[in-house]
N, C-alpha and C positions, 0 to 999 in steps of 0.2 A: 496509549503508549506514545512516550512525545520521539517523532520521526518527522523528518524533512520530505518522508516516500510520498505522504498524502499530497503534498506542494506539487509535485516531482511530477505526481500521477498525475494530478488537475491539468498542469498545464500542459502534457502531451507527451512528458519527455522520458525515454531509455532510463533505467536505476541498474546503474552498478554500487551495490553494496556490500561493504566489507566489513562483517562479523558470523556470527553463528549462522550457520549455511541450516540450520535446523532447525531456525526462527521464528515469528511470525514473518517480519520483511520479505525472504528469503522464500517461505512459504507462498506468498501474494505472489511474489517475483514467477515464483513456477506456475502457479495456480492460472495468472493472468500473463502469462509469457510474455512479460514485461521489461524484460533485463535478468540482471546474472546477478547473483552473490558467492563471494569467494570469501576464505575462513583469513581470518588475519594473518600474514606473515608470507600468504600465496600470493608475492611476489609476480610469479611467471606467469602463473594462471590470470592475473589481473592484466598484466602486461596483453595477452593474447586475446582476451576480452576488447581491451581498446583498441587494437592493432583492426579486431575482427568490425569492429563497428565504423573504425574509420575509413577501411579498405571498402563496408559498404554501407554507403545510405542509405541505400535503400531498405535494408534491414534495419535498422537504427529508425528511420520512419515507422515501419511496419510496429515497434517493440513500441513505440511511442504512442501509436496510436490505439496497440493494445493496453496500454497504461491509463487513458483518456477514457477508452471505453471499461476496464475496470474498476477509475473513478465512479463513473456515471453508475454502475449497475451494483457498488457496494458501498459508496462512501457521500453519494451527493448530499447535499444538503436535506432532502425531502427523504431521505433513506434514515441517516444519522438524526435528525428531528423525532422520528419512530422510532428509532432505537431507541432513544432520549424517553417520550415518552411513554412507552412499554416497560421502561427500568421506573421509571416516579410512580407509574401506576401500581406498580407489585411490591416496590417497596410501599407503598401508601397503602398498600389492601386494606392491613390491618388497621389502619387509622383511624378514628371515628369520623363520618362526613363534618360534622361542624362539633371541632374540639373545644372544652369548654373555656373562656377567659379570665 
């Protein structure tokens, strides 16, 4: 799915996202208590989200480094590589080992 969240998560930081609260993103965001998503047009509710993160850093750290450690435990490179190959291998089952030329 092309998302800016996987950047966002790597480098440590809080995701405030605005689209379907029912999403995958959104999904992560609760799953990994990472940050908020709010449904487009929620105005106030976005507003209240920034207000709340910038009154405290120290929660804005804490969501960050929930984000960091969600990277790590669903998206690192050595995770996604397995994913990768577990998909080539199932799709390839049916394959003959050496197809003919």
């Amino acid at each position: 799915m092309p998302s800016k969240f996987y950047g966002i998560a790597a480098a440590g930081r809080t995701t405030l996202f605005i689209g379907d609260t029912a999403g995958e993103i959104a999904r992560l965001l609760r799953a990994g208590q990472c940050g908020y998503s709010v449904p487009v047009g929620a105005d106030a509710e976005l507003t209240t989200h920034i207000l709340a993160l910038r009154n405290n850093p120290s929660q804005c750290q804490l969501l960050g480094r929930n984000a960091r450690d969600l990277f790590n435990q669903r998206f690192a490179r050595r995770i996604a590589c397995g994913h990768w190959a577990a998909l080539l291998d199932e799709v390839a089952g049916g394959l003959p080992a050496n197809p003919p030329r």
